[in-house]
LUMSE-47329 format. One record per residue (C-alpha): x, y, z. Coordinates in Angstrom, 1 decimal. Example, Ala and Ser with C-alpha at 12.3 -4.5 7.8 and 13.67 -1.06 7.14 Angstrom:
BEGIN
- c1_c2_c3
- 12.3_-4.5_7.8
- 13.7_-1.1_7.1
***
This chain:
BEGIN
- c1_c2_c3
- 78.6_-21.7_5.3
- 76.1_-24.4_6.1
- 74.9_-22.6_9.3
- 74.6_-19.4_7.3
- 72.4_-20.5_4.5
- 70.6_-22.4_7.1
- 69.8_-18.8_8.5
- 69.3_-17.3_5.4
- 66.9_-20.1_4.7
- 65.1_-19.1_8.1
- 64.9_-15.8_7.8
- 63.7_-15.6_4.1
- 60.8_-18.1_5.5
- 60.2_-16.0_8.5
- 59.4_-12.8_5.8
- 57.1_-15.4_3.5
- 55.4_-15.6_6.6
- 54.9_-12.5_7.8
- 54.3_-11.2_4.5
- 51.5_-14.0_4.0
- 49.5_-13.0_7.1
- 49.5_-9.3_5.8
- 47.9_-10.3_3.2
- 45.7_-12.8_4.7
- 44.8_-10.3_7.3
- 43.8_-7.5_4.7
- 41.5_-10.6_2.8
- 39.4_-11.2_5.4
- 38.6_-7.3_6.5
- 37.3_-7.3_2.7
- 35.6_-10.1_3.4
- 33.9_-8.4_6.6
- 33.1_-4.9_5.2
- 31.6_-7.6_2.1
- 29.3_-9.3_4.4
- 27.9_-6.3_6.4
- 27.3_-4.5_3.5
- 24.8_-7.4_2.2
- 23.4_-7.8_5.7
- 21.8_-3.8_5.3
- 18.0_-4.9_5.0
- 17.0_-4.3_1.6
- 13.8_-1.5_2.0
- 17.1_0.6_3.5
- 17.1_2.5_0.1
- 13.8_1.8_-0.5
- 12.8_3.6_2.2
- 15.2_6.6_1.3
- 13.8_6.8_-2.5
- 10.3_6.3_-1.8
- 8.1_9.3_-1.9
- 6.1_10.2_1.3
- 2.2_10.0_0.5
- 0.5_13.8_0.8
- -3.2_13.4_1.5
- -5.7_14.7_-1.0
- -7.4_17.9_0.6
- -11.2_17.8_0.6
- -11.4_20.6_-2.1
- -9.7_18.3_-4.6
- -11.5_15.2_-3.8
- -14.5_17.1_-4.4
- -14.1_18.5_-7.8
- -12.4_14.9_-8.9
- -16.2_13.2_-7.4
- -17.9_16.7_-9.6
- -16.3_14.9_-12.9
- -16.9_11.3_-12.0
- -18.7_9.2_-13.9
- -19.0_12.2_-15.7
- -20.0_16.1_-15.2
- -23.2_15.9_-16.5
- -23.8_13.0_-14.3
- -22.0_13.6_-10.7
- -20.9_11.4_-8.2
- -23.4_12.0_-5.1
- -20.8_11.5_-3.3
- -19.7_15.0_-3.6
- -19.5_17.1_-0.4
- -18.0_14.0_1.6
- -14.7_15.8_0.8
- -13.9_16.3_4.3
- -15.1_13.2_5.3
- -12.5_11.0_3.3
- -9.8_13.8_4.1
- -10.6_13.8_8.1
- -10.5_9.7_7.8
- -8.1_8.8_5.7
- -5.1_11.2_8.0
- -7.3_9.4_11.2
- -6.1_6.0_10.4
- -3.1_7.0_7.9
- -4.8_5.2_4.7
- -4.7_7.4_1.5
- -7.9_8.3_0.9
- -7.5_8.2_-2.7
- -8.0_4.4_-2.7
- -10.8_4.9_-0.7
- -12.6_7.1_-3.2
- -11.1_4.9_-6.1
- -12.7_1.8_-4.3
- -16.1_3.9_-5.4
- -15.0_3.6_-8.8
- -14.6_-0.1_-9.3
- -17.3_-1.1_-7.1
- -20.6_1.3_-7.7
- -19.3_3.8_-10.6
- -18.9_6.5_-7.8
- -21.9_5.3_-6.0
- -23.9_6.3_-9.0
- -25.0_2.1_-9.7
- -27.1_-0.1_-7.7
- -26.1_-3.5_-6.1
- -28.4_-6.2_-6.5
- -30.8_-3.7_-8.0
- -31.5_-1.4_-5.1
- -29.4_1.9_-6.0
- -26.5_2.7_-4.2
- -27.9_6.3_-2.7
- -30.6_3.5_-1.1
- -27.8_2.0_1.1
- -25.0_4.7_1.2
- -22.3_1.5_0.4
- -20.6_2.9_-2.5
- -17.9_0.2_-1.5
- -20.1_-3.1_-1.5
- -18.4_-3.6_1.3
- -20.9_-6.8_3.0
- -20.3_-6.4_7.0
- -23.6_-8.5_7.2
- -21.6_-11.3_6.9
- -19.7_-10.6_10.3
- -22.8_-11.0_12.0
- -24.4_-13.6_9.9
- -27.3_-11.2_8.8
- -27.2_-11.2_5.1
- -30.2_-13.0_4.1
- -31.1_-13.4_0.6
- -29.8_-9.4_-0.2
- -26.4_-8.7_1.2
- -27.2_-5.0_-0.7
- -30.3_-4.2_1.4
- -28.6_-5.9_4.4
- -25.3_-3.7_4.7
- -26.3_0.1_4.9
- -24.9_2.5_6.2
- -26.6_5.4_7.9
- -24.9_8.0_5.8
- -21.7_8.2_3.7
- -19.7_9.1_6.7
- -20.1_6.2_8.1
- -19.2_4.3_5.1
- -16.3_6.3_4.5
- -14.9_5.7_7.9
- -15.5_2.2_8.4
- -13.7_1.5_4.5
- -10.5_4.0_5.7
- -10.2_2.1_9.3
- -10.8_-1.9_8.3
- -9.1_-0.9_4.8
- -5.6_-0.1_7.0
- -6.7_-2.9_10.4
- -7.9_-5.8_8.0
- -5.7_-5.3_4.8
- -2.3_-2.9_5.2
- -1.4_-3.6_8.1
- -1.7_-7.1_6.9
- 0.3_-7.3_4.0
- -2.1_-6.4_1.4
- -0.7_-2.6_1.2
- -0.8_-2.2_-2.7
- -4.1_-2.2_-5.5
- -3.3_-5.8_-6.4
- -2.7_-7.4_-3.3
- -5.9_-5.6_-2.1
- -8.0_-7.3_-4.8
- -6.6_-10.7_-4.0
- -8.8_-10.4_-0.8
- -11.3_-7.9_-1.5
- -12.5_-8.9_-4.5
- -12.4_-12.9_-5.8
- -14.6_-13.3_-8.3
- -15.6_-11.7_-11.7
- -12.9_-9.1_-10.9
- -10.6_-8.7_-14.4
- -11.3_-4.8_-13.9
- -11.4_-3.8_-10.2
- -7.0_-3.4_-10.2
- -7.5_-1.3_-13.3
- -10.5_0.5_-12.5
- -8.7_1.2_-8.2
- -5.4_2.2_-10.2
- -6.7_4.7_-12.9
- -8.9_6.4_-10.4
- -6.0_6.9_-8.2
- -3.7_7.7_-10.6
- -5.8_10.8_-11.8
- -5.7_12.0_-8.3
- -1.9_11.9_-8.7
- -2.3_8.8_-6.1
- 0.2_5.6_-6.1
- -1.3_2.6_-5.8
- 1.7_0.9_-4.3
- 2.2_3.1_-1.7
- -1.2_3.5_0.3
- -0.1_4.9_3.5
- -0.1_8.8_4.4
- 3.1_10.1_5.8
- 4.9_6.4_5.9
- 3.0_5.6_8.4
***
């Protein structure tokens, strides 16, 4: 009788076991499925959810510039249509921002800078290059022209996605941080309403997620 509870004794702890590594077994494929799931990098579904940018076509850029500041008072930099289409798809940048740069900067290139008026130097975007070459002077205005709009328009669309998107600063706000530092409560609001009423996002400033 000894031998046979002995056995039974065995045989009952051989089952615990088996039974326990079943059951350990299926705890640590949850635990494996648990951590791969959280390993998925987290723009996966922000990637899937987020809407692809459509560029503005140069027939709606221009009658937005017709109404901006105001009808009666036009932006001159209407006509350029093309321009900020054929740029902004050039270097992928949503040319929305650059026309909404206009806005905050020069009232749609309608204002001056410094006093000289913006249709003087063609920089709706007071954007001061003269400071790459150290040739600013005493008017960093008169000292950073551009020989037409064009030329503004495609230096903003290709330094806007070399010097700021592709580093980091791909939304309105982060933009401002570096663009503008001082005396600057209004540039976000000013960039983001302006985009906005060209249907434009202005956390998502690349065309075609590029």
């Amino acid at each position: 009788m000894g031998r046979l509870v002995i056995s039974t004794a065995l045989l009952c702890g051989l089952l615990l076991m088996l039974l326990c590594g079943c059951n350990s077994t299926q705890t640590k494929t949850d635990k494996s499925e648990g951590t791969a799931k959280t390993r998925n990098p987290p723009t996966t579904r922000t990637q899937s959810t987020r809407t692809t940018v459509q560029p503005l076509s140069q027939n709606d850029i221009d009658q937005y510039l017709a109404r901006k500041p105001s009808a009666s008072h036009p932006s001159p930099l209407v006509g350029q249509g093309t321009t900020f289409e054929t740029y902004g798809k050039q270097y992928g940048v949503d040319s929305r921002l650059i026309v909404a740069i206009t806005a905050a900067e020069t009232t749609y290139a309608t204002g001056v800078c410094h006093s000289t008026a913006v249709v003087t130097t063609r920089n709706a975007w007071n954007w001061f290059w003269c400071y790459g070459n150290d040739s600013c002077g005493d008017n960093v205005c008169v000292n950073s022209t551009f020989d037409t709009w064009g030329s503004g328009i495609q230096t903003l669309s290709k330094y806007m996605r070399k010097n700021y998107i592709n580093k980091g600063y791909n939304t309105v706000e982060l933009i401002a941080s570096k663009y503008c530092t001082a005396g600057c409560e209004n540039w976000v609001p000013n960039v983001t309403a302006s985009m906005k009423q060209m249907n434009g996002d202005p956390n998502n400033l690349t065309l075609g997620g590029q």
